[in-house]
FIVO-538435 format. One record per residue: x, y, z of N, C-alpha, C, O, CB in turn; chain; residue in one letter; residue number from 1. Coordinates in pm, whole numbers. Atoms other than C-alpha are relative to their C-alpha. Glycine has a CB too. Example, Ala and Ser with C-alpha at 12.3 -4.5 7.8 and 13.67 -1.06 7.14 Angstrom:
BEGIN
npx = 89	npy = -119	npz = 0	capx = 1230	capy = -450	capz = 780	cpx = 90	cpy = 120	cpz = 0	opx = 194	opy = 118	opz = 66	cbpx = -99	cbpy = 3	cbpz = 125	chain = A	res = A	n = 1
npx = -82	npy = -119	npz = -6	capx = 1367	capy = -106	capz = 714	cpx = -77	cpy = 109	cpz = 73	opx = -26	opy = 220	opz = 90	cbpx = 41	cbpy = 46	cbpz = -142	chain = A	res = S	n = 2
This chain:
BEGIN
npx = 95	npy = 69	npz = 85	capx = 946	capy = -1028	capz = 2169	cpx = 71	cpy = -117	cpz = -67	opx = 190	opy = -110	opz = -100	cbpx = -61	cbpy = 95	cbpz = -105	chain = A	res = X	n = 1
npx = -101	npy = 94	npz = 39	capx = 1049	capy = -1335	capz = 2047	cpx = -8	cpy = -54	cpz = -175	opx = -116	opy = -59	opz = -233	cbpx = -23	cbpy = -129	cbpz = 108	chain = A	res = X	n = 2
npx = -48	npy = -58	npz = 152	capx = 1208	capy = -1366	capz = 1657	cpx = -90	cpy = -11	cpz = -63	opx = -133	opy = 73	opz = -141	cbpx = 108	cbpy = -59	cbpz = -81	chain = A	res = X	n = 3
npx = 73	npy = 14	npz = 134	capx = 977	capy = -1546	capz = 1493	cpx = -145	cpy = 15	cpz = 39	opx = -221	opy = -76	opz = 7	cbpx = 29	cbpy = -146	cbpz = -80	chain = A	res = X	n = 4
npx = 157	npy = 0	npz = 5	capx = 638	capy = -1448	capz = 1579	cpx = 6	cpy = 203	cpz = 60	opx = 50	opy = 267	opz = 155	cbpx = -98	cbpy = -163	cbpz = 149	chain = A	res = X	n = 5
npx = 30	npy = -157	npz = -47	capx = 536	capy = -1062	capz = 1550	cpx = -104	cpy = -7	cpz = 3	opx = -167	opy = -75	opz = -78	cbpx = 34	cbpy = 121	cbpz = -72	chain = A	res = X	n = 6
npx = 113	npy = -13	npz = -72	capx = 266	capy = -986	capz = 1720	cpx = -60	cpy = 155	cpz = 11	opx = 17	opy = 231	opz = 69	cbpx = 32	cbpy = -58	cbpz = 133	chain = A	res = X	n = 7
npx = 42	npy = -121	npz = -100	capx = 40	capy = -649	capz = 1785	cpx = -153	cpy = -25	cpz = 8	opx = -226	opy = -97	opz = -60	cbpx = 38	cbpy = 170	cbpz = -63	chain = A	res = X	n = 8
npx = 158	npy = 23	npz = -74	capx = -303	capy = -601	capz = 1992	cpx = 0	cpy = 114	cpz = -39	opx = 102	opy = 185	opz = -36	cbpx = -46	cbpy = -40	cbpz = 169	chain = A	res = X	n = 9
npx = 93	npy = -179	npz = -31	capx = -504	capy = -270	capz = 1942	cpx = -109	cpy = -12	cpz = 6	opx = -162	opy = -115	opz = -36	cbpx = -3	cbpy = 124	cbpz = -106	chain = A	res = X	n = 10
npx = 144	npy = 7	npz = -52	capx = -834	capy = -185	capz = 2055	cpx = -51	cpy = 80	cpz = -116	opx = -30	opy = 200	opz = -132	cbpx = -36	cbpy = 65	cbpz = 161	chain = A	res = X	n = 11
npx = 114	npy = -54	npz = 115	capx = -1064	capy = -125	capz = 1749	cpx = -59	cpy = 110	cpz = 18	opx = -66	opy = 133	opz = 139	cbpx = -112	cbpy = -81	cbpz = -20	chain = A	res = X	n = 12
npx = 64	npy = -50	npz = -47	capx = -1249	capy = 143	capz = 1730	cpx = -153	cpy = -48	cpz = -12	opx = -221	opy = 51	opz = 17	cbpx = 37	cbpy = 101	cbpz = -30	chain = A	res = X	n = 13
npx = 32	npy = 90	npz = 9	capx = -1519	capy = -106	capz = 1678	cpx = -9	cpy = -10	cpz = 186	opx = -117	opy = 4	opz = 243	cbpx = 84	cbpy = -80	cbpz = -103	chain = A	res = X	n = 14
npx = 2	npy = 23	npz = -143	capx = -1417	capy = -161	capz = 2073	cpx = 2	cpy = -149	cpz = -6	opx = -62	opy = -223	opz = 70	cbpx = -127	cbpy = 66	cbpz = 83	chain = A	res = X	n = 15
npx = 23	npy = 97	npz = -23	capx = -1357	capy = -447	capz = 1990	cpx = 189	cpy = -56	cpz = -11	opx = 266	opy = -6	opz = -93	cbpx = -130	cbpy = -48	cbpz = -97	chain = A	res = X	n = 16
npx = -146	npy = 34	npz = 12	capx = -985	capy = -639	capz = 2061	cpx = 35	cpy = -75	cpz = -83	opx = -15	opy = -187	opz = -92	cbpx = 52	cbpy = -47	cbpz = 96	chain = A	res = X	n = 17
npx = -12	npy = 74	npz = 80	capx = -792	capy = -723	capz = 1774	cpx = 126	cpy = -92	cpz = 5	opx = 123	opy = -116	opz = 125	cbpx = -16	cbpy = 68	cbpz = -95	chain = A	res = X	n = 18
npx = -134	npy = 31	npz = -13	capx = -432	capy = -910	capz = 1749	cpx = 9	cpy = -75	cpz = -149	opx = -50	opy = -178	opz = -183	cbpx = 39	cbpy = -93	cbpz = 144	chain = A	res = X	n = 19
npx = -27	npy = 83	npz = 99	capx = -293	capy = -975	capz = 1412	cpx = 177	cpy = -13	cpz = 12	opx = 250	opy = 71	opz = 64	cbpx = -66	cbpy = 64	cbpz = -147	chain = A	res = X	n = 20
npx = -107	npy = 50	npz = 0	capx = 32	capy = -1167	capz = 1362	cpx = 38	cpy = 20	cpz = -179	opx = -36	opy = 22	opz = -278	cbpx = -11	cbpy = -150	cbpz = 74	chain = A	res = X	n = 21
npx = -73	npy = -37	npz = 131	capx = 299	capy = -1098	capz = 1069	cpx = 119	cpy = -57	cpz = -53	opx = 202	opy = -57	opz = 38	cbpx = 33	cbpy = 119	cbpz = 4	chain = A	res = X	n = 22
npx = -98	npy = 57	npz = 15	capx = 560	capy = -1258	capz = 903	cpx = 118	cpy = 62	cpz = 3	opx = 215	opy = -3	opz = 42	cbpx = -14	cbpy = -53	cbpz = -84	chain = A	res = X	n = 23
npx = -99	npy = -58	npz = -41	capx = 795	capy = -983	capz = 899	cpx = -34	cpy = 152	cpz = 41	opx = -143	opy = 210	opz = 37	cbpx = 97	cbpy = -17	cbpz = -98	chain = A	res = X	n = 24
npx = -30	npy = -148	npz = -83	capx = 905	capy = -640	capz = 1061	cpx = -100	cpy = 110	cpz = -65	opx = -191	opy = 167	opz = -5	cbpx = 181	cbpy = 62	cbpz = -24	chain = A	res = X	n = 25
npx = 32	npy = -98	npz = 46	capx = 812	capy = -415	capz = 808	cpx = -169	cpy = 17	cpz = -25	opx = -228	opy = 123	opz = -8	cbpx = 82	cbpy = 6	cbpz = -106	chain = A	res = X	n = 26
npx = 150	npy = -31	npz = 17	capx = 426	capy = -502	capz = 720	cpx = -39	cpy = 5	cpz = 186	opx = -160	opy = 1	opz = 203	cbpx = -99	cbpy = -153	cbpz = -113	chain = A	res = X	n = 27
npx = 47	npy = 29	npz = -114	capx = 392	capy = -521	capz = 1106	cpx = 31	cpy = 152	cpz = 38	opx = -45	opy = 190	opz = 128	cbpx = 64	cbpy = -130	cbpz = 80	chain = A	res = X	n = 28
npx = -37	npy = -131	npz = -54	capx = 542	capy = -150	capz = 1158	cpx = -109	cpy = 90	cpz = -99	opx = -141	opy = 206	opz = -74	cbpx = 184	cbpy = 38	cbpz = -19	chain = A	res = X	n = 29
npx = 104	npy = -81	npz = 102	capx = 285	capy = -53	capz = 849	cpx = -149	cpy = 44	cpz = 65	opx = -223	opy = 138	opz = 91	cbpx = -35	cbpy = -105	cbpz = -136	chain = A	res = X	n = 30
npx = 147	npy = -54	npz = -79	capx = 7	capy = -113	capz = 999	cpx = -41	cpy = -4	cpz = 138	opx = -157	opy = -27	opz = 171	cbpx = -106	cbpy = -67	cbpz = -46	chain = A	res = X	n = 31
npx = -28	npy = -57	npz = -114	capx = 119	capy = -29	capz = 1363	cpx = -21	cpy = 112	cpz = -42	opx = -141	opy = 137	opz = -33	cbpx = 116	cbpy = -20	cbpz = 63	chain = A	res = X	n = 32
npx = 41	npy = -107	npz = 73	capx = 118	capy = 278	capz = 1202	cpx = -85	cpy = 98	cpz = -15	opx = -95	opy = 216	opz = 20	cbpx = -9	cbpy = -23	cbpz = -62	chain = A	res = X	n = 33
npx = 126	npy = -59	npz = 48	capx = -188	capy = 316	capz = 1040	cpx = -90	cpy = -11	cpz = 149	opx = -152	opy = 94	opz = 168	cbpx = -71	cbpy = -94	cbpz = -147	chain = A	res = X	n = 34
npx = 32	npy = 35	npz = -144	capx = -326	capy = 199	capz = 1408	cpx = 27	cpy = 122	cpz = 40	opx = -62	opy = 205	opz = 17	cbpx = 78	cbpy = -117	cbpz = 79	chain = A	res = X	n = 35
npx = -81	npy = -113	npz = -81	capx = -134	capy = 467	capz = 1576	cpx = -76	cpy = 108	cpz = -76	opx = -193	opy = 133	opz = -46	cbpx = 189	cbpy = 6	cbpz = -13	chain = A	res = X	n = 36
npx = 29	npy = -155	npz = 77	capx = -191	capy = 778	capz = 1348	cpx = -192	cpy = -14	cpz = -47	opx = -250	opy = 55	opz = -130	cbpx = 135	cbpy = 17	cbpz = -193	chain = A	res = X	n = 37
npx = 147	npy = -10	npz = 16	capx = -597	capy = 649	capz = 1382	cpx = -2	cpy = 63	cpz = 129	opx = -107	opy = 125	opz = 141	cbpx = -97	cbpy = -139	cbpz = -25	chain = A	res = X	n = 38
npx = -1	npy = -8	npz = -127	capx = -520	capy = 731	capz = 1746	cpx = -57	cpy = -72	cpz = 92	opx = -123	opy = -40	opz = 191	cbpx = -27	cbpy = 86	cbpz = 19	chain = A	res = X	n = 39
npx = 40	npy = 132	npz = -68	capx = -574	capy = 404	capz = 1854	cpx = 136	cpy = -65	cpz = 79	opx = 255	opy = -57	opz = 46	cbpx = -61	cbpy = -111	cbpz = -124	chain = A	res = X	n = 40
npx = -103	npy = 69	npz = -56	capx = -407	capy = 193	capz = 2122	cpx = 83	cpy = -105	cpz = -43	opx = 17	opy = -209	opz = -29	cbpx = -38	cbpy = -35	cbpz = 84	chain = A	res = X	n = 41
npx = -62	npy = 58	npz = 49	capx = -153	capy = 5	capz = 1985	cpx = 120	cpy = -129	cpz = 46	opx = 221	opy = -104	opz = -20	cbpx = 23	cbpy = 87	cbpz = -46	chain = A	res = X	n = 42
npx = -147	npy = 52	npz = -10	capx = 137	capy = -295	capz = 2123	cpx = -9	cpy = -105	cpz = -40	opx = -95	opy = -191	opz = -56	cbpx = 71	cbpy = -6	cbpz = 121	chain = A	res = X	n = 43
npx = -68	npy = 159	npz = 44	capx = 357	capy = -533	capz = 2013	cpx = -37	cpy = -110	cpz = 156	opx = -34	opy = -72	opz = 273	cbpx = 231	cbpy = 21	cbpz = -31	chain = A	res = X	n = 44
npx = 1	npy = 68	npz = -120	capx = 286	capy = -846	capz = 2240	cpx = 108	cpy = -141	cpz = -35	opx = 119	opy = -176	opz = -153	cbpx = -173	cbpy = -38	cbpz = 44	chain = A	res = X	n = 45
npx = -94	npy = 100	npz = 19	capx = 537	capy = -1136	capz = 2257	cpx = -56	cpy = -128	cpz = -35	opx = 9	opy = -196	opz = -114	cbpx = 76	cbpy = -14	cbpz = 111	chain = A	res = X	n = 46
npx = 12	npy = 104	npz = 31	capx = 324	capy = -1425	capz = 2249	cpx = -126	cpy = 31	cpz = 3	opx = -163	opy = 134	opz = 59	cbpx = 57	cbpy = -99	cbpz = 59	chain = A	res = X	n = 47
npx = 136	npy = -18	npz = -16	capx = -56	capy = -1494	capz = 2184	cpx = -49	cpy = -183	cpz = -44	opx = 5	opy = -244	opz = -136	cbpx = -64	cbpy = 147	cbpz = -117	chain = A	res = X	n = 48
npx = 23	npy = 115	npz = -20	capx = -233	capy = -1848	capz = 2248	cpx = -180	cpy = 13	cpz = -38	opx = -250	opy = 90	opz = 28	cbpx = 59	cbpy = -45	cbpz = 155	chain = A	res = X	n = 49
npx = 132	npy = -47	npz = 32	capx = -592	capy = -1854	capz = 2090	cpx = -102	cpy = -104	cpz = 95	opx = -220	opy = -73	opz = 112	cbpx = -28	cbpy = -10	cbpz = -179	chain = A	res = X	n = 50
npx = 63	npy = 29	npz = -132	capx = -703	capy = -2101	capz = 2373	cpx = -37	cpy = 61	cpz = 133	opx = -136	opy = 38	opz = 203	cbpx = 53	cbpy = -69	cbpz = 31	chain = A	res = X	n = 51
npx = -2	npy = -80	npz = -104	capx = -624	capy = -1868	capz = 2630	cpx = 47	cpy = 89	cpz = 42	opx = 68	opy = 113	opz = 160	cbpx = 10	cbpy = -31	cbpz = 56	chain = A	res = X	n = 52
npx = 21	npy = -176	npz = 5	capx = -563	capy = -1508	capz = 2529	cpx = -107	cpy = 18	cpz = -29	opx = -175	opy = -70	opz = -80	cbpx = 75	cbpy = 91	cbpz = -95	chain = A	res = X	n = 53
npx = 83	npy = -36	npz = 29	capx = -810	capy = -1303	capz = 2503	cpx = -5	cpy = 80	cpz = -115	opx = 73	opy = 174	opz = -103	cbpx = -33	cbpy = 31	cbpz = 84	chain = A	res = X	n = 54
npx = 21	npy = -130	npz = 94	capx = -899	capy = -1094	capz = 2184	cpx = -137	cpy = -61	cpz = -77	opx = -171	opy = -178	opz = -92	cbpx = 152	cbpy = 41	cbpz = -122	chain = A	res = X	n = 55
npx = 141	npy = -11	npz = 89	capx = -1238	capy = -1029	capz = 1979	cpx = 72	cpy = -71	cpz = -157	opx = 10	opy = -167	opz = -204	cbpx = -71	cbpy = 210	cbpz = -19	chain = A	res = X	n = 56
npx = -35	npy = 54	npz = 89	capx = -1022	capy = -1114	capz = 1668	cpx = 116	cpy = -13	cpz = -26	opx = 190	opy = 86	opz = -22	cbpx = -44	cbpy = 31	cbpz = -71	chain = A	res = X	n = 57
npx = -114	npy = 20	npz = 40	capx = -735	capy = -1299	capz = 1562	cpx = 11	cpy = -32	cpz = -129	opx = -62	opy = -120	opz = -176	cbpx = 52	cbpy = -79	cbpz = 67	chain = A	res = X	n = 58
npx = -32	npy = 30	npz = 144	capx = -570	capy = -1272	capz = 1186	cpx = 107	cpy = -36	cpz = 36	opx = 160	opy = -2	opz = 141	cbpx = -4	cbpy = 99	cbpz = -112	chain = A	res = X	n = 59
npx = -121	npy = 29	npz = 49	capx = -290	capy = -1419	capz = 1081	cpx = 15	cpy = 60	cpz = -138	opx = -73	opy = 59	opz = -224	cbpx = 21	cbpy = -142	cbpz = 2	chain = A	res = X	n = 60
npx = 11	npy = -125	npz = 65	capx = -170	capy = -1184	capz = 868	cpx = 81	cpy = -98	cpz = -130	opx = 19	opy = -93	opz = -236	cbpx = 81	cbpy = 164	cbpz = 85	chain = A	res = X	n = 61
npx = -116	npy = 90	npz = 44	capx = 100	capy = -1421	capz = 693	cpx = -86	cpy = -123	cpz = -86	opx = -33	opy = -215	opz = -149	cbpx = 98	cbpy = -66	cbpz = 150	chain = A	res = X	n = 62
npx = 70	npy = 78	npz = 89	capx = -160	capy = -1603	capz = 528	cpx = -99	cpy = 94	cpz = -94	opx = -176	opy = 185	opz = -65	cbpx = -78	cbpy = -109	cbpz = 83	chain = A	res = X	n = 63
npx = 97	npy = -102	npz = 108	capx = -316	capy = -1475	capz = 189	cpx = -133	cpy = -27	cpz = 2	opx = -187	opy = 50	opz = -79	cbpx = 32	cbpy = -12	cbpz = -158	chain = A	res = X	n = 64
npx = 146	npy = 0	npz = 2	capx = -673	capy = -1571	capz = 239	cpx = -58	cpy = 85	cpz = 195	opx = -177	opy = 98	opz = 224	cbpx = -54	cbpy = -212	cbpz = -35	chain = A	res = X	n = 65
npx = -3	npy = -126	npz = -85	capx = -638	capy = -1328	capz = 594	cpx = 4	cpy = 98	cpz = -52	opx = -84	opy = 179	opz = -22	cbpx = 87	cbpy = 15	cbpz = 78	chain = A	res = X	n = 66
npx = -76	npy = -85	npz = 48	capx = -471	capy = -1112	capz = 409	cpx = -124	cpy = 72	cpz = -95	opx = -147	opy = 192	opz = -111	cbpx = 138	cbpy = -67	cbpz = -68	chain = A	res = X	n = 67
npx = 154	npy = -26	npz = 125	capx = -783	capy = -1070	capz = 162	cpx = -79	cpy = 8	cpz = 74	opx = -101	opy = 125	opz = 43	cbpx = -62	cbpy = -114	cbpz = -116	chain = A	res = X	n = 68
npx = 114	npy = -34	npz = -76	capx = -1050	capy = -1046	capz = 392	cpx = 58	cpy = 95	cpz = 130	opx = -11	opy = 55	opz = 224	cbpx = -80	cbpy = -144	cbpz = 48	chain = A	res = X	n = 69
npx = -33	npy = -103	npz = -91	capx = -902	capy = -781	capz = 647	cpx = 39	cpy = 111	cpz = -45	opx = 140	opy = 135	opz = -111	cbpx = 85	cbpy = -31	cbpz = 79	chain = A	res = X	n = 70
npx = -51	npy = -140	npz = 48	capx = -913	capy = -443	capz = 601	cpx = -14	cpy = 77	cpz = 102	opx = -115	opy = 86	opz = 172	cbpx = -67	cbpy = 64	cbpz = -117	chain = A	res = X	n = 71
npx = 8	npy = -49	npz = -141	capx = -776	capy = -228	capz = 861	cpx = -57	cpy = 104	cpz = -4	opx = -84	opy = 158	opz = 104	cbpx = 112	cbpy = 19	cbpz = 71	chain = A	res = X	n = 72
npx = 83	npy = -140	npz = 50	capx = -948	capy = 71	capz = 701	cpx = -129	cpy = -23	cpz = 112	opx = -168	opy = 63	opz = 190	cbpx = -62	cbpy = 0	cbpz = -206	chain = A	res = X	n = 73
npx = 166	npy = 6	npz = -47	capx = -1313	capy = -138	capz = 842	cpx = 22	cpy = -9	cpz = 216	opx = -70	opy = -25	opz = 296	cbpx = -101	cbpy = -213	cbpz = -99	chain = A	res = X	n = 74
npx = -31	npy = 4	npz = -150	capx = -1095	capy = -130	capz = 1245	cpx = 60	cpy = 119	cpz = 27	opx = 115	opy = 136	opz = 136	cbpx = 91	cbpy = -115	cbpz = 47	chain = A	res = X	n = 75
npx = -82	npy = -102	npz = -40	capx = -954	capy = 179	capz = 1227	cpx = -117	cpy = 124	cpz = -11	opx = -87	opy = 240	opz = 17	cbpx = 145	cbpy = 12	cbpz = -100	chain = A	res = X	n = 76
């Protein structure tokens, strides 16, 4: 994965595909996590291009007005 961009995809239960990006390790292993122990599919992906990946929703997590309107409680 490359340093500066953390990345994970999981499939909502929603069914719907999400990918949020993080500025560092630890909030990105938090709510991998909370993902995981919903028993939801969960990975890190290395890169994501919002022209031409696919996902239902992209946050940037690393910004506080994302950060305020996402709650993984309403995807999990």
């Amino acid at each position: 994965m490359s340093a500066d961009r953390k990345l994970i995809k999981f499939g909502a239960s929603t069914g719907f595909t999400v990918v949020l990006e993080f500025g560092n390790d630890a909030e990105m292993t938090e709510y991998r996590s909370k993902i995981e122990n919903a028993d939801l599919q969960c990975e890190n992906i290395d890169n994501f291009n919002l022209l031409f990946d696919e996902a239902d929703l992209f946050m940037d997590m690393r910004s506080p007005e994302c950060r305020a309107q996402f709650d993984i409680e309403d995807w999990i």
